[in-house]
C-alpha positions in Angstrom: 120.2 64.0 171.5 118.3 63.4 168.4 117.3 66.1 166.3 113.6 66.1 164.7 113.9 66.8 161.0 111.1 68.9 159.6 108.8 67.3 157.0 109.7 69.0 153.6 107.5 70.8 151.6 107.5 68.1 148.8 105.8 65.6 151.4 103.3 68.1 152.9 102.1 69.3 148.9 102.3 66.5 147.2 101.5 62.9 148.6 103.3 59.7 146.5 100.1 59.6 143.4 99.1 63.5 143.7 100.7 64.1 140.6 99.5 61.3 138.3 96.1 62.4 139.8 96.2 65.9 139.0 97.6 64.6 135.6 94.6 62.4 135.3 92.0 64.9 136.8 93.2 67.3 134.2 92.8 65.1 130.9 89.0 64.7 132.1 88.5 68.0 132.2 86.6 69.2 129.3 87.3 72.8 130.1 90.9 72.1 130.6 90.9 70.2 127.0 89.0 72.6 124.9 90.8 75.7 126.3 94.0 74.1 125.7 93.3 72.8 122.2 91.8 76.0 120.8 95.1 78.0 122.2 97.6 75.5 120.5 95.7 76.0 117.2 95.9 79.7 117.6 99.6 79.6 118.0 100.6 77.2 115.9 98.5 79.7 113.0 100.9 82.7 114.4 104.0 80.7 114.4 103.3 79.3 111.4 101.8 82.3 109.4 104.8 82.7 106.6 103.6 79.2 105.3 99.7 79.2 105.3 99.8 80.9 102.1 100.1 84.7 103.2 101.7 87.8 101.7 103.8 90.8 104.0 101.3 92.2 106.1 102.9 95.8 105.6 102.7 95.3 101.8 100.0 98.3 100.6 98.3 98.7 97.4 96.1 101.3 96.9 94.3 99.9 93.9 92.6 96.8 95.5 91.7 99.0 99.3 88.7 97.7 101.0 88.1 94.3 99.1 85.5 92.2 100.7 86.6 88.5 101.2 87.7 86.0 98.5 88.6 89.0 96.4 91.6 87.8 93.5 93.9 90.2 92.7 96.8 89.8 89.7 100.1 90.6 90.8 103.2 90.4 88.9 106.5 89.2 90.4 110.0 90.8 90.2 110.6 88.8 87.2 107.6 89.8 85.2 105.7 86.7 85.7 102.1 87.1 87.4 100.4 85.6 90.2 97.1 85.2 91.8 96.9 86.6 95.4 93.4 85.4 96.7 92.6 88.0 99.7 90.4 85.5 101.7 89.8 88.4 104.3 89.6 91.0 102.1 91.8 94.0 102.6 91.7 97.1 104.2 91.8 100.9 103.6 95.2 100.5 102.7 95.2 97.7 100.5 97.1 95.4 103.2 95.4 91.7 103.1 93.8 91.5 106.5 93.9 87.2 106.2 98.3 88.1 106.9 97.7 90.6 109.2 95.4 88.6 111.2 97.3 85.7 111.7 100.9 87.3 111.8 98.9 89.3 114.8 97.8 86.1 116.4 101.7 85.6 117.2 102.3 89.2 118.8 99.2 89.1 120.9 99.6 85.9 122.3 103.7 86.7 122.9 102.1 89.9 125.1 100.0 87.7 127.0 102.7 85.2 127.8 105.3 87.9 128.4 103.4 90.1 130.6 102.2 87.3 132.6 105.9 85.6 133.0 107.5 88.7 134.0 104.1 89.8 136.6 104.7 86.5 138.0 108.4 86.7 138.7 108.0 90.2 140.4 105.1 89.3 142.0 106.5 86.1 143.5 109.6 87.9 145.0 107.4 90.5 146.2 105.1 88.4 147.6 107.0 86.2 149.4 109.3 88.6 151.3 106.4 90.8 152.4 104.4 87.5 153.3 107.6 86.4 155.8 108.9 89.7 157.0 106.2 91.1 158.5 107.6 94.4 159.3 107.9 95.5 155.3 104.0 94.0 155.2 102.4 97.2 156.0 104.3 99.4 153.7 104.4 97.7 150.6 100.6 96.2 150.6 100.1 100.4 151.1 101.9 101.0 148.1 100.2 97.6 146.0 96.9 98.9 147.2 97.8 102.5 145.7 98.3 101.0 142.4 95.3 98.6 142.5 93.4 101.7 143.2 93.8 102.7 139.4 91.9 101.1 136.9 94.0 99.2 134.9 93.3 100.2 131.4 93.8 104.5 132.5 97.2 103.6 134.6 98.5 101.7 131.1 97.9 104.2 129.0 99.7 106.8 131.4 102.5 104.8 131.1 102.5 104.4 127.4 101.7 107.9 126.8 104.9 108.9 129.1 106.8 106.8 126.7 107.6 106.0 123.2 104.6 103.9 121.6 106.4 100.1 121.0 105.8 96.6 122.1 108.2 97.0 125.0 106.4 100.3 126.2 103.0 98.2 126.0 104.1 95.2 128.2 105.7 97.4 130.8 102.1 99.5 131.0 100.3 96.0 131.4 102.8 94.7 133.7 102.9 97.6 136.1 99.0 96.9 137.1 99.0 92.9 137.2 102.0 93.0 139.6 100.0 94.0 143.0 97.4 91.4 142.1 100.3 88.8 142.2 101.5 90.1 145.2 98.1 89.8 147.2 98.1 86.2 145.9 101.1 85.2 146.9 100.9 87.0 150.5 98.1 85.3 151.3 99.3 82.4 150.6 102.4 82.8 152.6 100.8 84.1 155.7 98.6 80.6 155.5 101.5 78.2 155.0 103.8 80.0 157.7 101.8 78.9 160.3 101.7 75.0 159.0 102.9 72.8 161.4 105.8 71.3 159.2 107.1 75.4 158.9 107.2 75.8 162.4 108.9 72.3 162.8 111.7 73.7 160.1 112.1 77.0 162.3 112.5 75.4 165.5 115.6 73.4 164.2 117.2 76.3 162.7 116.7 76.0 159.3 117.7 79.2 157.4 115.0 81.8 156.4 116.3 81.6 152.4 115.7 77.6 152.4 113.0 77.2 154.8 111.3 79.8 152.1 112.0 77.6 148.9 111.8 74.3 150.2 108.4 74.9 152.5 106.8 77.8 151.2 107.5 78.1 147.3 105.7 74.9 146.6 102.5 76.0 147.4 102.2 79.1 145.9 102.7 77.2 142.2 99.2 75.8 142.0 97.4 79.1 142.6 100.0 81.3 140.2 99.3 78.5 137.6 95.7 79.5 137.9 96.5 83.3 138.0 98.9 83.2 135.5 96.4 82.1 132.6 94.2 84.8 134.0 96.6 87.6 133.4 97.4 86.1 129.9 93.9 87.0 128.7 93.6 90.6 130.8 97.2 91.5 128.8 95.7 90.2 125.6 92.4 92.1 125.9 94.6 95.6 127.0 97.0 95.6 124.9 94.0 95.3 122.2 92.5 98.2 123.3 95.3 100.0 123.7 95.8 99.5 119.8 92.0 100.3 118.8 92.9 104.1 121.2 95.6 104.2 118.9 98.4 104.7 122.3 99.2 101.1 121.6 102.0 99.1 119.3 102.2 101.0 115.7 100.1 100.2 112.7 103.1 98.7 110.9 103.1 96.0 113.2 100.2 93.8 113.2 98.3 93.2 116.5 94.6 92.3 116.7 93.3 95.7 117.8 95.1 97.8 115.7 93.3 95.7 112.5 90.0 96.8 114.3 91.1 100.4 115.4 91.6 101.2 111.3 88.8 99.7 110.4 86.2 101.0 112.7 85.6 104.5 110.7 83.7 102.2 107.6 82.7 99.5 109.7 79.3 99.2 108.5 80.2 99.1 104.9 83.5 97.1 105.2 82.5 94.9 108.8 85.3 92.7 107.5 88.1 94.8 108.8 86.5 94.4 112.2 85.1 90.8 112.1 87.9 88.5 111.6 90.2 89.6 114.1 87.5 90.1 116.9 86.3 86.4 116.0 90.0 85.3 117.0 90.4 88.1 119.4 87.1 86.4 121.9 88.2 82.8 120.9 91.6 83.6 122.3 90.0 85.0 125.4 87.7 82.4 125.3 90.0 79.7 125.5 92.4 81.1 128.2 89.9 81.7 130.7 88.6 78.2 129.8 91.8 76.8 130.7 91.8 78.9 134.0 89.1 78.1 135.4 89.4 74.2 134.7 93.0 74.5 136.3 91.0 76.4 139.1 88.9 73.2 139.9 91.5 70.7 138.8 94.2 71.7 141.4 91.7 73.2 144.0 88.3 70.9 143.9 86.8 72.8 146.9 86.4 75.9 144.3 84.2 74.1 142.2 82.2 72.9 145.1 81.8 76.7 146.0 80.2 77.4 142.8 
């Protein structure tokens, strides 16, 4: 007796030309291309801040504090010689040139965002999917998601941190811990859709295995709305860890992150606005961008959003 082999997820997700389309579709987009340029050129500034002319962000000098920008200083080097060190940001209360801070910053924000977003999306993903097939554990653990999105996310992260040692580690498990149930939800609902697909009920009634059937049918279609989601948690992770900085309960001052340049700089913000200025300018262009680039991956890979709108 022949045996009827299930369509795979591959064919039911992606037809033979969905791929150069989406490629295509994605070029075109002008939200898509703007968001994605303006994030390359902020990390290729923070990965390549030791060579765009800067000095060690740490370095402080009580003599030229709370410069405004362009200010020259003369600085003599370990063999006596001097140098000219143009402060194109000014400086700050300490003396520390706020042009290295700011872009040495750029590349710990931005490694935050991607962090916290790559390891949300791994638990969530597990999470979700087991709670979307086994419907027995879906009652207790959307409880326990729906507990934790009950807590703003900004108090819940700074409970965390302030249980634990202040530290870039400490601040991406506080971000992570909120963003995980919304990953969850995502995914659930996703896999409650696609298990009643014909082609998954086609795999199940020739025995397929529940560990296959759920990579090979299901995992597929949860990508395109992670990709979305992903970009979002990106620029929530960038904008909290920020604040955390500025309440002082975020990564320590001798690390340079965009809201701890703002946080000591606030006190003589109307006389020095410079301490504040340049990293909020790359601060909401980062935001900017990222949630440019979701929402043209939003209508890219799911047109009937944009129809909604």
């Amino acid at each position: 007796m022949p045996t009827v082999e299930a369509p795979t997820a591959i064919d039911s997700v992606r037809p033979p030309g969905r791929q150069t389309g989406v490629r295509s579709r994605l070029l075109k987009s002008p939200t898509v291309v703007v968001g994605a340029a303006i994030l390359a050129v902020i990390l290729a500034i923070g990965l390549a801040a030791p060579w765009l002319d800067t000095v060690d962000p740490a370095a402080i000098n009580p003599a030229v504090r709370n410069k405004g920008p362009g200010f020259v200083e003369l600085a003599r080097n370990a063999d006596g010689t001097q140098r000219m060190i143009e402060h194109r940001m000014g400086t700050d209360t300490l003396g520390r040139d706020v042009y290295s801070r700011v872009l040495y910053g750029a590349c710990t924000s931005l490694r935050v965002g991607v962090t916290v977003a790559a390891i949300s999306i791994a638990i969530g993903l597990c999470i979700g999917l087991i709670v979307g097939y086994v419907r027995w554990l879906d009652g207790i653990v959307m409880r326990v998601m729906g507990g934790v999105m009950a807590i703003p996310a900004i108090l819940l992260a700074i409970a965390v941190v302030s249980l634990s040692s202040a530290g870039l580690v400490a601040v991406i498990v506080a971000i992570v811990i909120p963003e995980i149930p919304r990953v969850v939800r995502l995914v659930r609902s996703v896999v409650l859709s696609v298990r009643e697909e014909p082609y998954v009920e086609a795999a199940i009634s020739v025995g397929t295995p529940t560990l296959p059937l759920v990579i090979r049918h299901i995992l597929p279609n949860t990508i395109p709305p992670l990709i979305v989601q992903a970009t979002y948690i990106v620029a929530v992770a960038i904008l909290i860890e920020a604040i955390l900085s500025f309440l002082g309960v975020g990564i320590p001052p001798e690390t340079p992150t965009w809201g701890n340049i703002m946080a000591e700089g606030r006190a003589l913000f109307r006389i020095f606005p410079h301490n504040i200025l340049y990293p909020g300018i790359f601060l909401a262009l980062t935001i900017l961008a990222v949630n440019m680039l979701g929402d043209g991956l939003r209508d890219t890979l799911d047109p009937r959003m944009k129809k909604r709108l």
